[in-house]
Structure formats: structure tokens, C-alpha cells
N, C-alpha and C positions, 0 to 999 in steps of 0.2 A: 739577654743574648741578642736583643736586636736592638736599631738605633745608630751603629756604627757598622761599616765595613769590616770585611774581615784582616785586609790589610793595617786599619787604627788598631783592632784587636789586638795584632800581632806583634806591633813595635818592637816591645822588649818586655822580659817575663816583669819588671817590678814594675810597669805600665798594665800589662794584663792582670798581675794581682791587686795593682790597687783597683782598676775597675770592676773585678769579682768580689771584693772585700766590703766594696762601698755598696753590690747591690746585692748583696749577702746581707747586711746589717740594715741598710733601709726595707726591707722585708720582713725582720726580722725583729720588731721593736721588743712586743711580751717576752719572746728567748733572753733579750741582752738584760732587760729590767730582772727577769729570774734570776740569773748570773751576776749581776750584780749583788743584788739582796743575798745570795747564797755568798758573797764572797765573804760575807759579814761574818759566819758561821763557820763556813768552811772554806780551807786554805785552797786561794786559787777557786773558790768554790766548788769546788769538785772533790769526792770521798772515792774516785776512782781513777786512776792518772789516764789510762788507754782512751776514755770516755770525752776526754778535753783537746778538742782542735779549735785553731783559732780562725776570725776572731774572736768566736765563742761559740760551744754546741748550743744546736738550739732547743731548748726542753720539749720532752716527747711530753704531748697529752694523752694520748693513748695506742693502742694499737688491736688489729684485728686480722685474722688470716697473714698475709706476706704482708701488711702496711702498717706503717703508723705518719700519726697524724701531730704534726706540731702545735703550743699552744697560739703560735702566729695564724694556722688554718691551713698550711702547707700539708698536704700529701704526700709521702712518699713510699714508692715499691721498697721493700725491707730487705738490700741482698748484704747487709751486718750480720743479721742473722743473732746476734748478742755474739759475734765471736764463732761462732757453731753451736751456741747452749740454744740458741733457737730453732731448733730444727723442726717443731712441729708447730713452728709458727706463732700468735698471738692468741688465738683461742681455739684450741680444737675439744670441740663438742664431747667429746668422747673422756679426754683429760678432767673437763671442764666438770661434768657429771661425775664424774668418781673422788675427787677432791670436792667436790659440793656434800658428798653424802659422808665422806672423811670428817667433814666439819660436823657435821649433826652427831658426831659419836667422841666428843672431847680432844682436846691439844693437849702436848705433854705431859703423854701419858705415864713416863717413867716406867719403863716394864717392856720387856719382848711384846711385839705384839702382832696382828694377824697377817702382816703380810710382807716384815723384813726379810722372812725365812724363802718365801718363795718367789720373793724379784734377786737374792741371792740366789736359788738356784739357778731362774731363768739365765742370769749372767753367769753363769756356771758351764751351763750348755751351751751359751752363746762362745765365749773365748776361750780359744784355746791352752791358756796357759792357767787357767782360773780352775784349780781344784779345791781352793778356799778362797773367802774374800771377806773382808770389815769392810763397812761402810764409813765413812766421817761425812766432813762437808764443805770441801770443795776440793780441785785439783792440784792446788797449792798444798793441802794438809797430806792428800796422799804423795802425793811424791814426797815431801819429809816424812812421813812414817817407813815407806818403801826402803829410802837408802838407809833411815836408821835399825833398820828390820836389818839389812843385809850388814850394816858395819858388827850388828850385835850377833847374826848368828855363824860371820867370817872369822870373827873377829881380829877383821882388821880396818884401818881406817881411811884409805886414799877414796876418791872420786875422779871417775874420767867422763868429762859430759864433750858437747861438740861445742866448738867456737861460735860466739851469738847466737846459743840457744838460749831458749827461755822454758824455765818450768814451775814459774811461781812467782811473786814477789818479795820472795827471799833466795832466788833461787834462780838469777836470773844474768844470763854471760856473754850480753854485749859492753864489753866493756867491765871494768871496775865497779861492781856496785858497794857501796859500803854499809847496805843494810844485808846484803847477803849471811844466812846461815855461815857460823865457820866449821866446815869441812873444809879438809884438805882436798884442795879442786885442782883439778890439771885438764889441759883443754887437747882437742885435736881435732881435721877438719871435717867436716861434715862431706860423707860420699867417697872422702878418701882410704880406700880400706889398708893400702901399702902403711900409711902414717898410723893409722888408728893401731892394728895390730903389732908395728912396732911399740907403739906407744903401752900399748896392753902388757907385752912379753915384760917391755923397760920395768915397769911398774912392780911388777912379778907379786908376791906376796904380800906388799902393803896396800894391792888393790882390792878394793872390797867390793864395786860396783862401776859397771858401765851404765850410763843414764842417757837414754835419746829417745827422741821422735822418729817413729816409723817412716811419717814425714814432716819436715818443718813445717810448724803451724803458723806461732806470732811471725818468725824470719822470712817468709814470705811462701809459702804452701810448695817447698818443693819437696820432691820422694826421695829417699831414700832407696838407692838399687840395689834388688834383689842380691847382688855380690857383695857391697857392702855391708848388708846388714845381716848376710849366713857369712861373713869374714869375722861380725861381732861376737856370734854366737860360734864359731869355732872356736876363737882366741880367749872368751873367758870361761868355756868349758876346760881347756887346754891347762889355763894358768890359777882355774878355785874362787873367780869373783863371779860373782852376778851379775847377770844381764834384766838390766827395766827397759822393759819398752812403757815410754810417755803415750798415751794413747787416748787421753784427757779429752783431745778435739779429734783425733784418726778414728777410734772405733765407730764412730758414725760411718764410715766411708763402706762399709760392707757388712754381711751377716754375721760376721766374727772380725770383724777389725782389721787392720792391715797383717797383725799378727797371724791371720785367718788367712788372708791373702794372699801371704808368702809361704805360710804354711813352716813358718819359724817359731818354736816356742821358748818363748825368753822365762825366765825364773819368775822374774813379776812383772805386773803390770798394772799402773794406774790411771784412772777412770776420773770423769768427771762432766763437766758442762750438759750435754743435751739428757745424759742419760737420769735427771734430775724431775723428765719430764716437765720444763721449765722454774724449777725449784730449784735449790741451795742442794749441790752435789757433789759427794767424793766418793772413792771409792778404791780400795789395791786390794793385788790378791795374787795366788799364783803357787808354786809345790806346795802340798800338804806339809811337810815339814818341817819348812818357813813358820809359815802362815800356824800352826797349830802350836806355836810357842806363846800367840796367844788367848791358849786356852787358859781360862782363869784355875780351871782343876788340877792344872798342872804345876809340880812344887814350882817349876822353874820357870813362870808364867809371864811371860811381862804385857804389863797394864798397857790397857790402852781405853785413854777418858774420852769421851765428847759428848758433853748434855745434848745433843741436835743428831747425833749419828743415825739415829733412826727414828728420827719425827712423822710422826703420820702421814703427815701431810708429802713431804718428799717419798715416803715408801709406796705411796698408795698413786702418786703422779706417776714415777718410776717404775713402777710395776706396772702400769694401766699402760702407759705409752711403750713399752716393750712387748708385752704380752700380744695387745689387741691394735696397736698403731703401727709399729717398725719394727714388723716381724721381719724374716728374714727372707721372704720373699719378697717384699716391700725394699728393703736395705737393697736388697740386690740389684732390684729394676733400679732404684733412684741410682745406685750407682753409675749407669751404665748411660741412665738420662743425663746425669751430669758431665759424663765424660763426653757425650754426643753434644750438649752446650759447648760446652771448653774447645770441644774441635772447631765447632762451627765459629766460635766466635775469633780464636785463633788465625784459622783461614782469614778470615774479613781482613784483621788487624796486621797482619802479614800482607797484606795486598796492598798495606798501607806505604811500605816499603820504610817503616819509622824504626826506630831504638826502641823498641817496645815490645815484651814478651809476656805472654800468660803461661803460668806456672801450675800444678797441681795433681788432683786426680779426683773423679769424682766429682761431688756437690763443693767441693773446695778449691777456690783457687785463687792468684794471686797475681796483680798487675805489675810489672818489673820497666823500669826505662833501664835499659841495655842493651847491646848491639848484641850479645847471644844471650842465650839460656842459663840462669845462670845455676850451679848442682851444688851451690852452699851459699847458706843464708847471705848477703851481699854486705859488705862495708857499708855503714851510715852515713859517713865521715863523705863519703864514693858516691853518694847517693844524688842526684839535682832533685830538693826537695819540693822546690817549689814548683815543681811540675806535676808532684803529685799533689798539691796544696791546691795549684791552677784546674785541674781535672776534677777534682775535687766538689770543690766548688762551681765548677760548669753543670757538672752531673747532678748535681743538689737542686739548681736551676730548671734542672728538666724533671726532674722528681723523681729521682733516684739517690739512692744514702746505699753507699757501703765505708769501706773504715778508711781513714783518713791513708793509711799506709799501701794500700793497693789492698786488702784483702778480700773478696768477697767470696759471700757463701750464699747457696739454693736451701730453702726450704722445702716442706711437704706444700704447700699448700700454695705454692706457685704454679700458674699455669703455663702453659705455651705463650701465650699472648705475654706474659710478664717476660719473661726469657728472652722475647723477639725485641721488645719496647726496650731492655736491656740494651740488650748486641747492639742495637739500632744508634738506641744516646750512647752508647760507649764510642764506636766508629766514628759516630756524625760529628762528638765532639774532640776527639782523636786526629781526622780529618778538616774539623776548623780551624784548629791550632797545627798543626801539622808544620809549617815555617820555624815557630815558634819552637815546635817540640825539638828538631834536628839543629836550631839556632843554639838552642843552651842546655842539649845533652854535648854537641862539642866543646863548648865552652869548661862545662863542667867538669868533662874526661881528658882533657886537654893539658 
């Protein structure tokens, strides 16, 4: 960041990425040699596609509290968060001991065991819609068992999800994917309740299920209003489908989830990322009625496999880290911490007088180049990306890592001083580029 003017800076964005590009990878020599070597084995090197920006992530050697440290010797404050599956950070002592004594008493254990029964109930008491719930392992698996829960017990077969939502890797609608599940999928737009509920009534009896985010998570952390999503839940009580609220990355956001917050209760709801306790996590659940078809004592039971659904190891993290870590007066303050971030940093960045919006609610939220707010996931296609590529990698520079897409998320274990050193590199380098920024968001909208 030093060495040149902020004027040579600013020339033109494919002038400022190549000079962030070049002092990105001269930094970075052990990350590119990993990525290479991994490219050998795995395509693109990478086994996770979210995880790969270029010109290459650079390999975490480890992490502790809010930070991880690269294998180059690079520091960084942690606001990725793994997505929100990080919420109680890299090591909390507390997790750390209860998974230590987990190991001392056998893995795969094949059998019910002491404590899947009662990190179920805790999340029993916790959400509002959860008067049963299976476990699997991950947020991916629940949302497909969810909507095949509801096509099987509707018996019928349509999907209404929202435009460039995401709810899995099969499962996923920006765009055409062609590894998508085949369900019969129909779209509608996110916050628009006039469209949704037409779209609901239209559908009538081949609807089986409405599927959304409480609020957008991957599409860029924006909420769903309170009117749009009691417009959900009138129009498929009205018409015999199911309502799932995705709640995968939201139920972190409060003591009961957004579910909880609205005080909406949808048919089901699926679970997944932090409440893993930093382990491999899924989880749906929701009316007894549903949910109790799979009981295996029942003649007309339907099966449901996963050797891993409740492995010790995630029941005993998952239980630990809800029970005695993110009780629900813990959920509450962090929520309220994160909304007091989000403002303040807001303000700063609004002063800026830029194309630039933060989005979200809570420990969640999300950096948008746009001239307003925007209240559904944003076109790609729309998007000036290398401006979020260019920030990016500034921010990396000053040691800070959140997701290449604008995401960023708060931990437990983040202080005030992390928060402040945040805001600070965000504005400072918001405010360097600044020319830049208003030069080719017109360009781009143009």
C-alpha cells in the first residue's frame, strides 16, 4: 500500500488489480507452491469452490481466537468466520475440553448415544418451529431431506424458492445450474410479497413447499421484512404447502433464530454451520406430524440413513457450545453488539458519499457497491467485480480476510479493539480508492 501515490493507485481498476495481484503473490510464495501441488490432485485445487479466489487463496496454517495465520507468516483478524460456521471462533476452551474428553471414550460409536437426545432437546427449546428434529451433516443434507419431507407428506411435487437464492450445492439459483436436484423449481423475487403470493395461489395444489432465507445469506446478507415473510406464511397456510425457513447461517442471529424474531413459525426449518459447534453439521425439524413419519415404529416410516448423523464428536461440540457457550442471553447481547458494528460502520462509509452499501442484521453482514440498498440478492452479471476483488485484496494487505464476495461476519471471541481496526481498514481503504470506486461503478451501471 505504500511506494506510490494515491493518484498512480488510482489510474484505472485493471492498473490497480494488477498492482494488488503482483503484491499479493510476491508475499505469498508457500500459499501459490500449496496451490500448485494441490492442483495435481484436486481440480483447480480446491474440494470447495466458495473457498477459491484468485490469484490463489493462500493456505491457512492455523487459527486461534478471531485469527488465523497463513503458511507465508501473514496474520489475519478472521471476519469469514468459515461462512458463519465460525462463530465461536478457532479455539474456545470450553468446546476444546468437552471434545478432548469425547475422544477418550471411543469414535463411531454406532448406537444412540449420551448426548444426541439432549442437544435435540436444547434446539427444541431454542426454535420455535422445532417440536421434532433429525440431525444429518450438513445444511446441504437438510434442506434436501426438508423439501423431500414436505413433497412426501403433501403429496405434491412443485418448489417455490426466491431468485439467486442459494441452499446447498445442489440446490442452488443464481442462474441455471446443471447439477441442481431435479425438483420442479419455480422462482420469485426475494422481499417481494405482491409477486411471491401471486406466485403461491398460481401454483395452487402442485405446491408442495416454499423454501427461503429468513435473511439472504451467500446473496449478500440482506433481511427479509417482517411483511414479506408473515405474506409467506399466510399464502401457504391458505393454499396446503409448506413453509421452510433456511435458517442454516440466520439462527445464529438471535436466541431463537430469525424465526424467533419474527415470531413466525414456518412448518420446518433447517439448521446447520456454527451450531456444529465448529464440526460437520445438519440438522431439520419442525410439526410433530411431519417430523414423526420418521419414526422407524411406524408401519409407514420413511427411512432416513447417515453413518455421521450423530457422531460424537459433533453432538458433544454442539451440545457444549449451545448449552454453556451461546446461551440465549449470550445470542441476544451479540446480536445487538453486531447491529451497534453494522451501524457504526455504515455511518463512516455513508460519509463517504461512495456506491457502497452494508447490508444485514446482527453479526452478519454484507458489503454491496450500489447506489441504494439493495432488498434482493443483486444480479452478478450487474455486479463491478473487480472492485470487490480490488478491496479485497487491499484489506488482506492490512490483515484482515473476509469473503471475497462482500461477506463478513463477527465472532465470539472478537474484541472492540478487532471491530475498531475493522471499520478503520475498511473506510481507510474505501477512502483511498475512492476515485476509483465512483470511476467504474459508472462505468459498470452505465
Amino acid at each position: 500500500m505504500t511506494g506510490t501515490t494515491t493518484a498512480n493507485r488510482n489510474l484505472d481498476l485493471e492498473t490497480a488489480l494488477c498492482d494488488a495481484r503482483s503484491s499479493y503473490v510476491a508475499a505469498r510464495p508457500k500459499s501459490q507452491a500449496c496451490f500448485e501441488a494441490a492442483k495435481a490432485v484436486m481440480p483447480g485445487g480446491n474440494t470447495r469452490s466458495v473457498l477459491h479466489f484468485g490469484p490463489y487463496p493462500f493456505t491457512v496454517a492455523k487459527g486461534a481466537g478471531a485469527r488465523i495465520w497463513d503458511v507465508d507468516g501473514h496474520t489475519y483478524a478472521d471476519f469469514l468466520g468459515e461462512y458463519t460456521a465460525g462463530l465461536y471462533g478457532h479455539s474456545n476452551p470450553i468446546i476444546e475440553d468437552a471434545v478432548t474428553h469425547a475422544l477418550q471414550n471411543g469414535l463411531t460409536l454406532g448406537g444412540p448415544n449420551a448426548v444426541d437426545a439432549k442437544f435435540a432437546q436444547l434446539m427444541c427449546d431454542r426454535f420455535l418451529a422445532i417440536e421434532r428434529l433429525r440431525f444429518c451433516n450438513s445444511g446441504t443434507e437438510a434442506n434436501i431431506l426438508s423439501l423431500s419431507a414436505a413433497r412426501a407428506f403433501t403429496g405434491r411435487t412443485d418448489i417455490l424458492v426466491m431468485d439467486r437464492s442459494y441452499h446447498g450445492g445442489v440446490l442452488t439459483f443464481s442462474g441455471d445450474s446443471p447439477l441442481n436436484l431435479p425438483f420442479p423449481i419455480h422462482r420469485a423475487t426475494y422481499n417481494n410479497a405482491t409477486e411471491v403470493v401471486e406466485k403461491i395461489h398460481e401454483l395452487g395444489d402442485t405446491l408442495a413447499a416454499v423454501l427461503v432465507e429468513p435473511m439472504v445469506g451467500a446473496g449478500g446478507a440482506i433481511p427479509g421484512t417482517h411483511e414479506f415473510l408473515q405474506a409467506l406464511r399466510d399464502a401457504t397456510q391458505a393454499t396446503g404447502a409448506m413453509l421452510i425457513f433456511d435458517e442454516v447461517m440466520t439462527s445464529r442471529l438471535t436466541a431463537g433464530g430469525l424465526q424467533g424474531h419474527h415470531q413466525i413459525k414456518p412448518d420446518l426449518a433447517t439448521f446447520g454451520k456454527y451450531l456444529g459447534g465448529g464440526l460437520t453439521f445438519g440438522a431439520f425439524g419442525g410439526r410433530a406430524d411431519i417430523m414423526d413419519r420418521f419414526d422407524p415404529e411406524r408401519a409407514d416410516a420413511w427411512g432416513h440413513a447417515g453413518t455421521f448423523n450423530n457422531n460424537i464428536l459433533t453432538m458433544t461440540a454442539g451440545h457444549t457450545g449451545l448449552e454453556q457457550v451461546f446461551t440465549p442471553q449470550v445470542a441476544d447481547t451479540f446480536f445487538n453488539r453486531g447491529n451497534a458494528f453494522r451501524s457504526t460502520l455504515k455511518a463512516e462509509i455513508d460519509a463517504l458519499d461512495l456506491p457502497v452499501q452494508i447490508t444485514g442484521l446482527g453479526s452478519m453482514m454484507a458489503l454491496h457497491f450500489a447506489q441504494d440498498t439493495p432488498s434482493a440478492p443483486p444480479d452478478s452479471a450487474r455486479t463491478p467485480s473487480g472492485l470487490h476483488e480490488l478491496i479485497h485484496l487491499d484489506m488482506m494487505e492490512r490483515g484482515q480476510f473476509y469473503a471475497r464476495r462482500g461477506m463478513m461476519n463477527m465472532s465470539l471471541p472478537m474484541t472492540n479493539d478487532d471491530l475498531d481496526r475493522f471499520r478503520m481498514a475498511l473506510t481507510d481503504t474505501l477512502e483511498a480508492r475512492a476515485p476509483l470506486v465512483r470511476d467504474t461503478f459508472d462505468q459498470s451501471t452505465a
